[in-house]
C-alpha positions as CSV (number, residue, x, y, z in Angstrom):
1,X,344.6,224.8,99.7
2,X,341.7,223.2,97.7
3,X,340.4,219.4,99.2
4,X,341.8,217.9,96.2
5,X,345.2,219.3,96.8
6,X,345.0,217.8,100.4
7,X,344.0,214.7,99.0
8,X,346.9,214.0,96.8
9,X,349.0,215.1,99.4
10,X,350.9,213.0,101.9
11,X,351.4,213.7,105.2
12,X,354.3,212.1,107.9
13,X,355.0,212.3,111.5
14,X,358.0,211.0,113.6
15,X,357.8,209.3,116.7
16,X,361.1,209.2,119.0
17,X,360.3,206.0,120.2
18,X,363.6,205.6,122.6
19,X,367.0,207.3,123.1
20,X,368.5,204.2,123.6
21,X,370.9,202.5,121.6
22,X,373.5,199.3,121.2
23,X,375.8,201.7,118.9
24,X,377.7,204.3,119.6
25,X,378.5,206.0,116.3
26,X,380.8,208.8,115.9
27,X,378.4,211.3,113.9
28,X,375.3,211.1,115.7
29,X,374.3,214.3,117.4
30,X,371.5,212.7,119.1
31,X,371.4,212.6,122.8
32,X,371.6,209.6,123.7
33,X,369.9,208.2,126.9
34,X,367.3,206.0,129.3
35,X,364.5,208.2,127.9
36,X,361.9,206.6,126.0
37,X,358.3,207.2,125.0
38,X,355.0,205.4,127.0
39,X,351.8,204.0,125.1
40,X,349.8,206.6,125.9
41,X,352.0,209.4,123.8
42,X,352.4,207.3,120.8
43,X,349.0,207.0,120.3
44,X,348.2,210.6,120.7
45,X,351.3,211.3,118.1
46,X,349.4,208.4,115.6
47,X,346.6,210.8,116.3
48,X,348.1,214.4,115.3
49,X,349.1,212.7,112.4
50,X,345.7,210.8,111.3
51,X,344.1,214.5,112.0
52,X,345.6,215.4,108.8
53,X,343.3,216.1,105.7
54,X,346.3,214.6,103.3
55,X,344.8,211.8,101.7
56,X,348.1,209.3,101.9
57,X,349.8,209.4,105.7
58,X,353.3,208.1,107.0
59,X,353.8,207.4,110.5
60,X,357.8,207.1,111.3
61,X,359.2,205.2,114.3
62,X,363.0,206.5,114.9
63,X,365.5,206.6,117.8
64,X,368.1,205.5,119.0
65,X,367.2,202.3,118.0
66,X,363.0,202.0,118.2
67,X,363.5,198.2,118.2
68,X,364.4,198.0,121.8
69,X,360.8,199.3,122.4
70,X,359.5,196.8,119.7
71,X,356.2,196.4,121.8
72,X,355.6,199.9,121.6
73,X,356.4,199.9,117.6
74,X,354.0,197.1,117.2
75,X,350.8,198.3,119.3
76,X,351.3,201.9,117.8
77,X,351.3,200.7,114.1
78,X,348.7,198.9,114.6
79,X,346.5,201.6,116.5
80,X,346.8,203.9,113.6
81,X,345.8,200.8,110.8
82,X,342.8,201.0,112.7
83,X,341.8,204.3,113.1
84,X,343.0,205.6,109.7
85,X,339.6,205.0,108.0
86,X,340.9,203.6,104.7
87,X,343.4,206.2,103.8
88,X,347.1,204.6,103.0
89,X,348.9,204.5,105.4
90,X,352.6,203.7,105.5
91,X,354.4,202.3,108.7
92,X,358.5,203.7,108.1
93,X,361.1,201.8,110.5
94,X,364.5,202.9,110.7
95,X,366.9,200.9,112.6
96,X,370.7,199.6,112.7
97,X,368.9,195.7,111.6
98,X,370.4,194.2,115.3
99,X,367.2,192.9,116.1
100,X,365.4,192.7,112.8
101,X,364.4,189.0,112.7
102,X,361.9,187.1,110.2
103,X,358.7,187.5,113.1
104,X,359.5,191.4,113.0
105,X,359.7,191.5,109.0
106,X,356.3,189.5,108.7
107,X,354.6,191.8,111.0
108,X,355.8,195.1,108.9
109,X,354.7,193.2,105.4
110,X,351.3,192.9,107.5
111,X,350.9,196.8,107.7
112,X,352.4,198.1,104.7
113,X,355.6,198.8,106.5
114,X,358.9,200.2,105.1
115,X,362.5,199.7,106.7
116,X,364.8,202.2,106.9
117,X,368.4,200.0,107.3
118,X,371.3,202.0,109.1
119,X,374.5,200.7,107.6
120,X,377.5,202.5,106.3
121,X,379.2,199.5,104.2
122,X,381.4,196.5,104.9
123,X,383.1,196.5,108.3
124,X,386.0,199.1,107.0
125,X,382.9,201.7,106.7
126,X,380.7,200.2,109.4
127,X,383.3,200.5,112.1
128,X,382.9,203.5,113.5
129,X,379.2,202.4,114.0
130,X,380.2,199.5,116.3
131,X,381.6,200.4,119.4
132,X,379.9,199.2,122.5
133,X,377.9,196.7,119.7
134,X,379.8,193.5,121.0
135,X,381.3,190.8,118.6
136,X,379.8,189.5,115.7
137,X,377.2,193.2,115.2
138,X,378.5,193.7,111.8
139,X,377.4,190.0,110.4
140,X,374.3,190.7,112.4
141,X,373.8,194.0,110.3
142,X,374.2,192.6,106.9
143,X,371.9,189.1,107.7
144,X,369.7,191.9,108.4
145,X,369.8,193.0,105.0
146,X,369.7,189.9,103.8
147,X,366.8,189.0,104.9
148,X,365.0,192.5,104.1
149,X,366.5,191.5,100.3
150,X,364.7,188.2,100.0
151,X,361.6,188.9,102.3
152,X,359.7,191.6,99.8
153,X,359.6,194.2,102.7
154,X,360.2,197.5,100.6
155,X,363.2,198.9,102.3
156,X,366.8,201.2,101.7
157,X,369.5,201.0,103.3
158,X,370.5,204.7,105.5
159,X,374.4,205.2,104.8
160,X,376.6,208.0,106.6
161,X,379.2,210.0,105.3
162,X,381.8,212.2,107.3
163,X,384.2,214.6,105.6
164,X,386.9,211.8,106.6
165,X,385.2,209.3,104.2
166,X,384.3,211.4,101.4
167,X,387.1,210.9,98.9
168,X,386.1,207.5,99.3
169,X,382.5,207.2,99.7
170,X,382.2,205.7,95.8
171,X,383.7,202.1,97.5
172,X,381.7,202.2,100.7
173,X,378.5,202.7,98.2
174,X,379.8,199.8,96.2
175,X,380.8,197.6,99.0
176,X,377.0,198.2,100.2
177,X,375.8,196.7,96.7
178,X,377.5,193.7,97.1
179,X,376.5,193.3,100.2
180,X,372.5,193.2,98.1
181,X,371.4,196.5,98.6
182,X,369.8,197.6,95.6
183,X,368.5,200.6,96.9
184,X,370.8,203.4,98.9
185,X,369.8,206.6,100.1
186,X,372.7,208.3,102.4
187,X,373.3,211.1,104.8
188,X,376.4,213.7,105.0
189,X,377.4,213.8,108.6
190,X,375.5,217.5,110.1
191,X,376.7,219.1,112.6
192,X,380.1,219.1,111.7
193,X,382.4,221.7,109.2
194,X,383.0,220.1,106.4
195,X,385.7,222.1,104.1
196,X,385.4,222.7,100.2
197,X,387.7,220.3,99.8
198,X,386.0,217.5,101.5
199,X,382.8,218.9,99.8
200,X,384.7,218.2,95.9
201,X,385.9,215.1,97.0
202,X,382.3,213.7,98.4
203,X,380.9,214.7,95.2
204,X,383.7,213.3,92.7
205,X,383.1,209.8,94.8
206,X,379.1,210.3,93.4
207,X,380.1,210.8,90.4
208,X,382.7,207.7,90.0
209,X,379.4,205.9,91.6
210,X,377.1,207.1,88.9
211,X,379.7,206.0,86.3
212,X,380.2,202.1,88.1
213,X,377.0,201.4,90.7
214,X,373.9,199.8,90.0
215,X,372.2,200.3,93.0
216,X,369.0,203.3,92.9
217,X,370.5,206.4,94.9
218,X,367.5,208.0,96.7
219,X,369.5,211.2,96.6
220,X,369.3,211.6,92.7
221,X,365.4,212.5,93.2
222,X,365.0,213.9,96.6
223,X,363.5,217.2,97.3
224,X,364.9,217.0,100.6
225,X,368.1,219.7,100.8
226,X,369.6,220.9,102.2
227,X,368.4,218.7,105.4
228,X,369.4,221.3,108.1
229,X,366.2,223.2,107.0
230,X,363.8,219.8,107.0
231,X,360.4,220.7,108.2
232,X,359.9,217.0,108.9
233,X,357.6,217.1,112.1
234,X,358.8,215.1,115.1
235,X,357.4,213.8,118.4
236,X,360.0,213.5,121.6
237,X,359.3,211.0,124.1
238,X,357.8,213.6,126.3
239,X,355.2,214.8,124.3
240,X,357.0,217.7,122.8
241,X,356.8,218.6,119.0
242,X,359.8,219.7,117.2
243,X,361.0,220.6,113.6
244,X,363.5,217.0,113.5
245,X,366.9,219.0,113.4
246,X,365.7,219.9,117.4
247,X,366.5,216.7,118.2
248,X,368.7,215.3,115.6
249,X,371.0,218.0,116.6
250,X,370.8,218.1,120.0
251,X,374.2,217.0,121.6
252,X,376.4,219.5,118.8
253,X,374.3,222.0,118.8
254,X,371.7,222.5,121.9
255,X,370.4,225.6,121.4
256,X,368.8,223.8,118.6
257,X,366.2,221.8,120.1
258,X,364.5,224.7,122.0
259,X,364.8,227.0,118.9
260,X,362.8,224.2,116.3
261,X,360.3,223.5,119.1
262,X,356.4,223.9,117.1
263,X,354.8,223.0,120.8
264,X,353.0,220.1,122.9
265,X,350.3,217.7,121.6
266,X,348.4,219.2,124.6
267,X,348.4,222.1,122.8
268,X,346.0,220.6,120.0
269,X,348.2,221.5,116.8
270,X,347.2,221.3,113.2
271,X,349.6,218.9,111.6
272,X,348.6,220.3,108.6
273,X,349.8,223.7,109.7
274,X,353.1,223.1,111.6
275,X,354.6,223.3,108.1
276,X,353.7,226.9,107.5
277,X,355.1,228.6,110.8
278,X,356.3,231.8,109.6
279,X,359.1,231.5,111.6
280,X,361.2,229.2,109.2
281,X,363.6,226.9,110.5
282,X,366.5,229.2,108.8
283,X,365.3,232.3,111.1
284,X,364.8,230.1,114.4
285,X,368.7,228.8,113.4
286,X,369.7,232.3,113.3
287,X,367.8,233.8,116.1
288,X,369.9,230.7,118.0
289,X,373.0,231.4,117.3
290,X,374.2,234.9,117.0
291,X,376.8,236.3,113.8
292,X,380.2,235.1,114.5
293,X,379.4,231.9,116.6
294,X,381.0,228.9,116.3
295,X,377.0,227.6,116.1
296,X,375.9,229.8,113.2
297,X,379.2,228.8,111.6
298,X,378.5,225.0,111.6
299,X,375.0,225.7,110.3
300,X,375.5,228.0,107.5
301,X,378.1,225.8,106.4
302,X,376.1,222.5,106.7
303,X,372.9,224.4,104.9
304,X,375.6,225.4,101.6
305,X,377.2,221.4,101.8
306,X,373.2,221.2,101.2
307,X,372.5,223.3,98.5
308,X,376.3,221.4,96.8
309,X,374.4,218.0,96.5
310,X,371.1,219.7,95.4
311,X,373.3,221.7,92.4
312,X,375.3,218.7,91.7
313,X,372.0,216.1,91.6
314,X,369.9,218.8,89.3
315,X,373.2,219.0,87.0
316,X,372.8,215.3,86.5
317,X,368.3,214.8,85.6
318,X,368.2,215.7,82.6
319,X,364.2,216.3,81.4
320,X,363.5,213.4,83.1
321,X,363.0,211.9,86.7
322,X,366.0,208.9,86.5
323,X,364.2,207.2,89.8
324,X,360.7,206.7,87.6
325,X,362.4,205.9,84.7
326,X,364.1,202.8,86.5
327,X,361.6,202.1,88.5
328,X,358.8,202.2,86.2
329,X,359.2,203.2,82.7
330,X,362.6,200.4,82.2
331,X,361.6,197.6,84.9
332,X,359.0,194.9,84.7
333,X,355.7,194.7,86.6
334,X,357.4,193.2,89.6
335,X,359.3,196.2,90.3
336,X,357.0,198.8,88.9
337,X,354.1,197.5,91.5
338,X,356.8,197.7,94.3
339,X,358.2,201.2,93.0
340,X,354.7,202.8,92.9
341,X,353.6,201.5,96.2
342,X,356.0,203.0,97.6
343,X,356.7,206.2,95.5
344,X,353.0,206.6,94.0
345,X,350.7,206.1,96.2
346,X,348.0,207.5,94.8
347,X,348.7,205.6,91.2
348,X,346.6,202.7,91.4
349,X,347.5,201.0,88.0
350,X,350.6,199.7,86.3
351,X,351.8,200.3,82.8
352,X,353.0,198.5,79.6
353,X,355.7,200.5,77.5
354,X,355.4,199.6,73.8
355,X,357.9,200.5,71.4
356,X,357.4,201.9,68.0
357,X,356.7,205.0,66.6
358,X,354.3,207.8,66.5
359,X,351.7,209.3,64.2
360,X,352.4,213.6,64.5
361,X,355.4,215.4,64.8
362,X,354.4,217.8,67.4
363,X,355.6,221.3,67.3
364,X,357.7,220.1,70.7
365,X,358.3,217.0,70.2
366,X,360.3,215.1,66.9
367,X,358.4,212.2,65.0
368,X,359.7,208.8,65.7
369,X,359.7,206.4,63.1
370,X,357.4,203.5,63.1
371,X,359.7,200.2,64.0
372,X,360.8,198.1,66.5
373,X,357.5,196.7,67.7
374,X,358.1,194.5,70.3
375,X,357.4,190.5,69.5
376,X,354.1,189.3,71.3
377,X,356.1,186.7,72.8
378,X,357.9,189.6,74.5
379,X,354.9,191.7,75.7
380,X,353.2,188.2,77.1
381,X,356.2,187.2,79.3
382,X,356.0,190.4,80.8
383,X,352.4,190.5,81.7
384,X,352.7,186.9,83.1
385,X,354.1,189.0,86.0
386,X,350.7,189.8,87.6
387,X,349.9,186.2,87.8
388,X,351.8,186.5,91.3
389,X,350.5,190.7,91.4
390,X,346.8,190.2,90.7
391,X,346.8,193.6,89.6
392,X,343.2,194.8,87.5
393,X,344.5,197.9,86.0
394,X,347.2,198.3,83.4
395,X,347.9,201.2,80.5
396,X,349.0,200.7,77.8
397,X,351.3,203.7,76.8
398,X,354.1,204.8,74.4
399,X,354.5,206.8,71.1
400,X,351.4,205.6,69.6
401,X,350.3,202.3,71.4
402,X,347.4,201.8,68.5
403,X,350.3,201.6,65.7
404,X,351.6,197.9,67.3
405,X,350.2,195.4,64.5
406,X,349.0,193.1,67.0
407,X,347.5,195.8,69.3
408,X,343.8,193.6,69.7
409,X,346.0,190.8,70.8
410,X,348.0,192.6,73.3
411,X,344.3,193.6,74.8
412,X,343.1,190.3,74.7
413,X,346.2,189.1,76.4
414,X,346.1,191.7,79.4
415,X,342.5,190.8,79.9
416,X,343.5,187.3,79.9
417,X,346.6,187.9,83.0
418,X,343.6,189.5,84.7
419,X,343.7,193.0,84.1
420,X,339.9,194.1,83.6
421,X,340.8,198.3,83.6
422,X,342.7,198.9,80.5
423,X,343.5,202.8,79.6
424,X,345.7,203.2,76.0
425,X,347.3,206.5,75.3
426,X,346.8,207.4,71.8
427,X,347.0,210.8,69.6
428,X,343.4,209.7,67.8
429,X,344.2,209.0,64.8
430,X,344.0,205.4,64.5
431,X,341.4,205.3,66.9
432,X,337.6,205.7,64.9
433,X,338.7,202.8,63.1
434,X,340.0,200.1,65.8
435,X,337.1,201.2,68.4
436,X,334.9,198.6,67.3
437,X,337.6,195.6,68.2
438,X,339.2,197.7,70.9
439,X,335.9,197.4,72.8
440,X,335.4,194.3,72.2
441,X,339.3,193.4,73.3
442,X,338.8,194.8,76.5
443,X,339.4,198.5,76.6
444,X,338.3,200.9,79.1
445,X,339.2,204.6,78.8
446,X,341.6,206.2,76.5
447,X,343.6,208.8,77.6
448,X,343.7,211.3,74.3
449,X,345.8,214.3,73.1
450,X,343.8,217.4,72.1
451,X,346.0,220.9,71.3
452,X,343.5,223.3,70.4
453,X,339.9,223.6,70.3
454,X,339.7,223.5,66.0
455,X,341.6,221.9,63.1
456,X,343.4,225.2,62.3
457,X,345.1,225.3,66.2
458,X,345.4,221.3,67.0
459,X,346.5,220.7,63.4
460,X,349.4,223.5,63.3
461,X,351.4,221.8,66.9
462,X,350.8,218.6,65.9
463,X,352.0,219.1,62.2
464,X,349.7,216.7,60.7
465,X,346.6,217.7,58.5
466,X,343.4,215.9,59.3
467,X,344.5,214.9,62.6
468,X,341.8,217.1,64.8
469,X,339.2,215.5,63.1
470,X,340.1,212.3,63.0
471,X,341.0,212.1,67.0
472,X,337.4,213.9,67.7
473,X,335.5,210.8,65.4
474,X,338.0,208.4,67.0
475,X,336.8,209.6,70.8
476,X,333.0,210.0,69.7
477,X,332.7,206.5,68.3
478,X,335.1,205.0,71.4
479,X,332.8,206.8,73.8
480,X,330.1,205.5,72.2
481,X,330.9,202.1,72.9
482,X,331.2,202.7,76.4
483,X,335.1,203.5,77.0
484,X,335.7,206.6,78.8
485,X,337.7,209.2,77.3
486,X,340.6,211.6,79.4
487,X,341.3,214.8,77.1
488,X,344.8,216.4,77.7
489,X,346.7,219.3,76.4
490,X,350.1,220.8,76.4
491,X,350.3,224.5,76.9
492,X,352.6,226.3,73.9
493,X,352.8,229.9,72.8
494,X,350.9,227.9,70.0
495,X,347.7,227.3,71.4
496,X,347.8,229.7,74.5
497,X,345.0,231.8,73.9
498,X,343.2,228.9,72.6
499,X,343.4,226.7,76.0
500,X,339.8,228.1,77.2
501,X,337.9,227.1,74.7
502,X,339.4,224.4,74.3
503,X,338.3,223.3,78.2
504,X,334.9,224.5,77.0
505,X,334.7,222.4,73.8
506,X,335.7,219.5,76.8
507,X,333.5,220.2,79.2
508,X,330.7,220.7,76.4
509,X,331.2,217.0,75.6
510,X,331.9,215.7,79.3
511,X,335.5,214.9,78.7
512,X,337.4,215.1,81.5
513,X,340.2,217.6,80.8
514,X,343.6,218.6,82.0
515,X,346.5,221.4,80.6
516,X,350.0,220.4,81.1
517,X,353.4,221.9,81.2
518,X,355.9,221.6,78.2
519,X,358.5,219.1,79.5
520,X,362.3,220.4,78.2
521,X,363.8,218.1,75.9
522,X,367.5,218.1,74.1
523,X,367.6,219.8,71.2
524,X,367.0,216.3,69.2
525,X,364.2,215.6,70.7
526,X,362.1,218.9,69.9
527,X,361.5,220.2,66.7
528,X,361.6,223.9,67.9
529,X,364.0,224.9,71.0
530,X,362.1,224.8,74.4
531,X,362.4,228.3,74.9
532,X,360.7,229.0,71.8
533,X,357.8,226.8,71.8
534,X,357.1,227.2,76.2
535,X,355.4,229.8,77.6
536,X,356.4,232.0,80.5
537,X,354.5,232.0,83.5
538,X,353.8,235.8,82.8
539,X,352.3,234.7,79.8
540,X,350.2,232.0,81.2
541,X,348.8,234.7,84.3
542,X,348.6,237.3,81.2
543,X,346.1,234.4,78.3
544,X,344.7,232.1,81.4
545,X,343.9,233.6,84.2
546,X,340.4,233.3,85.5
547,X,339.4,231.5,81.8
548,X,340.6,227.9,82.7
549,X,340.4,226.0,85.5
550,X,342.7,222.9,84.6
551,X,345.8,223.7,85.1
552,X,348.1,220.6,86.4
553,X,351.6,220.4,86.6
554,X,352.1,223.5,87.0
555,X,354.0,225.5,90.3
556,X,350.9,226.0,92.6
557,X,351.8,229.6,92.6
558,X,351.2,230.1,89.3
559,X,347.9,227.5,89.4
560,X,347.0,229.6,92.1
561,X,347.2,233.4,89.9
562,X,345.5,231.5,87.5
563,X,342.3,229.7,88.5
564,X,342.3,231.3,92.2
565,X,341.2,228.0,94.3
566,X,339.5,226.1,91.8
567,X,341.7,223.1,91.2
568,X,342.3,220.1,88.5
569,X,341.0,217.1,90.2
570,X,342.5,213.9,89.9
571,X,339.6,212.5,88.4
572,X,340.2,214.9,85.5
573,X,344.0,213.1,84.6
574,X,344.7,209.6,82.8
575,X,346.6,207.4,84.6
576,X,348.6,207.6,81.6
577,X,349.4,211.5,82.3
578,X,349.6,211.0,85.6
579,X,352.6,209.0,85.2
580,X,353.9,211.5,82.7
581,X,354.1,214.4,85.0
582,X,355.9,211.8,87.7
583,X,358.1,211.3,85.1
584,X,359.3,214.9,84.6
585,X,362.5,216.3,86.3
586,X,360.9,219.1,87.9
587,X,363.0,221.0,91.0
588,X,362.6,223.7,93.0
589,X,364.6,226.9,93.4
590,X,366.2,228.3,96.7
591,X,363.2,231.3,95.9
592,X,360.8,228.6,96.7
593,X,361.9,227.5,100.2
594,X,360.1,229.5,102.7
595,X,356.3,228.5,100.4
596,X,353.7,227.1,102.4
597,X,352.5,225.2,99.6
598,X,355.8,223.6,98.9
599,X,355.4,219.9,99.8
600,X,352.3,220.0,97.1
601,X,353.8,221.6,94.2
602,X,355.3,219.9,91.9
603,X,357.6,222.7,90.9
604,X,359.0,223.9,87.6
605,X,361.8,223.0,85.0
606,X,365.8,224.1,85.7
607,X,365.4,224.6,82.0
608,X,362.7,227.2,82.2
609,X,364.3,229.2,84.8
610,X,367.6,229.3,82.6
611,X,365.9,230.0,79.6
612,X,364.2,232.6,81.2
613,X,365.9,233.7,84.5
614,X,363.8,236.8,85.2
615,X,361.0,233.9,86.2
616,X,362.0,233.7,89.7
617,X,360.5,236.8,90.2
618,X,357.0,235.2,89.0
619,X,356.8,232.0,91.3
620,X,358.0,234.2,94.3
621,X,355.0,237.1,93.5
622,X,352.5,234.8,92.6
């Protein structure tokens, strides 16, 4: 994998801090006990996971309940702040909230920390949680909430449903919304048979929640099932390295743990490599548990309960990530700072979305009509925000930011709330003109759409005459003034062939330069059907490959046939497209499961692989 792919790549490690526990909760399959993990071992397991080359790392304290070994929690988290030389580094807690108090909560604010909150829903879905809890656990779980709620501590609260409480899991997820949880991620019970029946009821409840809730369901944007194949890496008490279902498992299924063992940290294991055992954690599951056992029964049924939710959650995106749409592209600065943090590491800059309308009519795309401006009065009461951020970098992106009629004002005015980095998305056209005052405004870099490398190419997508010109004046003359100018193009069957001279014609000019994929839109949105206008990946490996070297977006398979090692760098991207490709609804196949690579790829479209179903075959031999 190439250092910049490393870099953009995040890395997590588990600790099992303790196997003790107040609750005794029906579904867990952990083995509960006096075992619980010394100093010394938690700060070797901080150190396989600082080893990593990923440039953003996690370090996970779980349990039992890793709050009855709070001293531990605290000395560990802050061993690894201090050794992990400047990377981010994100300190995830998940506990039941018994012992969560306002000291505990301050400290995790002081090293970017992240609660994970165990709790199922008012006491009618808490219940079975509580025995052995003693009176009053349930108000004790909720003030815990609470006080995560109004305390700023990014958190979600961890909900469990069993086959018994499917039908009705819609009111337990509601009851946990007016409790103040306004974000929910939840857990089907493993370990366990659930029956078709329980499986349709489970997923009606999501959908009757999708139609009434208002709380953000993790679940909708996870790449995580099915969860009996996670390749999460864990760390037991002992010393011992597992696969997480090895000890998740344990008590239902104990062939398990021995079966998803990687090794010891005496036995000086890559971290970045525990990933890529050939040995899959389907095969080990198999090799556990012969045909026709009760075992392999449980587990083959648990993997397809899995591959239900990831069906019925890719059934429901659309072309477009709903998590980073509410979370960034509909919600205020507030909420976008805490949303990137904790979803976007890497994305150091927060974004204005201006309404209006755009300047081309792009072969994939539909014109929008020029209206609807937002007032300034608007735009300024949301950029009071940062007064309380202190954020310096902002973007300013939409259909065509440079059409607002008070566009120099709106610069002035981010400038003034103390943003001294500001990046507009533009097509060009409008730009040779405003560069002048834009400078002077305040702009910094402008992140700029070119689709072919002359007027004939660039002109004929973006169906509008004059247009290649005009952007190339627009980013000579911006350039000249100092702003720094991000080139980007979207690969069609259009301007395919075109793409490597068009990277020349970048690189010629020292514009930093990055080729996209075609996001799917509905057929309103595009004025030529996706599977018209979007190139296969045959076609890509057929025009591109070894002639262009900035590819991004793209399944690192097919990056990979195509410009070998070489890489796009982040560097190379706008914040602006940055964002864009977070915004996209890409999945990935069952094909793509057993890929080394797969926690770096961003993977592909549901749409391409319907339009063109003979694709599989592509991302599995590239």
């Amino acid at each position: 994998m190439p250092p910049e792919a490393f870099r953009a790549a995040t890395r997590s490690v588990m600790l099992m801090t303790t196997y003790e526990c107040q609750l005794r909760c029906d579904y867990c399959r952990v083995d509960r006990g006096p075992r619980r993990m010394d100093a010394a071992t938690a700060r070797r397991g901080a150190d396989l996971l600082l080893s990593s080359r990923a440039g953003h790392l996690i370090l996970n304290f779980f349990g039992g309940e890793p709050l009855l070994a709070w001293d531990l929690v605290r000395e560990t988290a802050l061993y690894a702040r201090a050794r992990c030389g400047g990377r981010p580094l994100r300190i995830n807690l998940t506990t039941n909230g018994l012992l969560l108090d306002d000291e505990k909560i301050s400290f995790l604010k002081g090293v970017d920390g992240y609660v994970h909150l165990s709790l199922d829903g008012a006491a009618d879905g808490n219940a079975s949680r509580l025995r052995g809890a003693g009176p009053g656990a349930q108000a004790r779980m909720e003030d815990a909430l609470r006080r995560l709620e109004s305390s700023g501590l990014p958190y979600h609260v961890n909900a469990v449903v069993t086959p018994g409480r499917a039908a009705s899991f819609d009111r337990d997820l509601l009851a946990l919304e007016a409790l103040g949880a306004r974000r929910i991620q939840f857990g089907y019970q493993v370990g366990v048979l659930w029956s078709q029946e329980a499986v349709s009821a489970l997923l009606g409840a999501l959908d009757r929640y999708a139609a009434r809730g208002k709380a953000e369901l993790n679940n909708r944007t996870s790449e995580s099932e099915p969860v009996m194949l996670s390749r999460e890496t864990i760390v037991d008490a002992d010393g011992g390295v597992y696969w997480d279902g090895g000890l998740f498992l344990e008590a239902a299924l104990p062939e398990v743990r021995e079966a998803l063992r990687l090794g010891h940290l005496d036995d000086g294991l890559d971290v970045d490599s525990l990933g890529n055992d050939p040995r899959k954690p389907y095969e080990r599951f198999l090799e556990a548990y012969a045909a026709g056992t009760k075992g392999r029964h449980i587990i083959l049924n648990n993997i397809k309960v899995g591959l239900s939710l990831k069906r019925h959650w890719m059934g429901q995106r659309g072309n477009e990530d709903p998590a980073v749409r509410r979370g960034v592209v509909q919600a205020g600065l507030a909420e976008q700072d805490e949303f990137i943090k904790r979803h976007m590491p890497g994305l150091d800059r927060l974004f204005l979305f201006m309404k209006g309308g755009c300047d081309l009519d792009c072969v994939f795309c539909k014109n929008k009509p020029e209206k609807d401006h937002q007032p300034l009065e608007e735009i300024e009461a949301s950029l009071d925000e940062n007064a309380v951020l202190r954020r310096k970098n902002i973007a300013l992106v939409g259909n065509e930011p440079l059409a607002h009629p008070r566009i120099l004002d709106i610069v002035t005015m981010c400038r003034k709330k103390g943003f001294t980095d500001i990046e507009v998305m533009t097509s060009g056209l409008r730009l040779e003109a405003l560069a002048k005052a834009l400078a002077e405004a305040g702009v910094s870099s402008y992140a700029l759409a070119l689709h072919g490398s002359t007027a004939k190419i660039h002109d004929a997508v973006v169906r509008h005459p004059g247009s290649f010109a005009a952007a190339l004046r627009g980013a000579e003359a911006a350039r000249a003034l100092g702003a720094r100018i991000f080139i980007h193009a979207s690969a069609c069957r259009d301007n395919l062939a075109d793409l490597p001279a068009l990277e020349r014609l970048a690189r010629e000019r020292g514009w930093p330069f990055s080729i996209h994929p075609l996001r799917p839109k509905d057929a309103d949105g595009m004025n030529a059907p996706y599977g018209t206008v979007a190139p296969g990946y045959a076609e890509l490996r057929a025009a591109l490959t070894g002639r262009v070297r900035s590819l991004t977006g793209f399944p690192a398979c097919v990056a990979r046939a195509v410009q070998g090692e070489a890489s796009c760098p982040d560097a190379s991207v706008a914040d602006s497209m940055r964002l864009y490709l977070h915004h996209q609804a890409f999945y990935k196949p069952e094909c793509c499961a057993g890929c080394a690579e797969r926690e770096q790829c961003p993977g592909t479209f549901a749409e391409h692989l319907r339009d063109r179903p003979a694709e599989r075959k592509e991302l599995i031999s590239s």
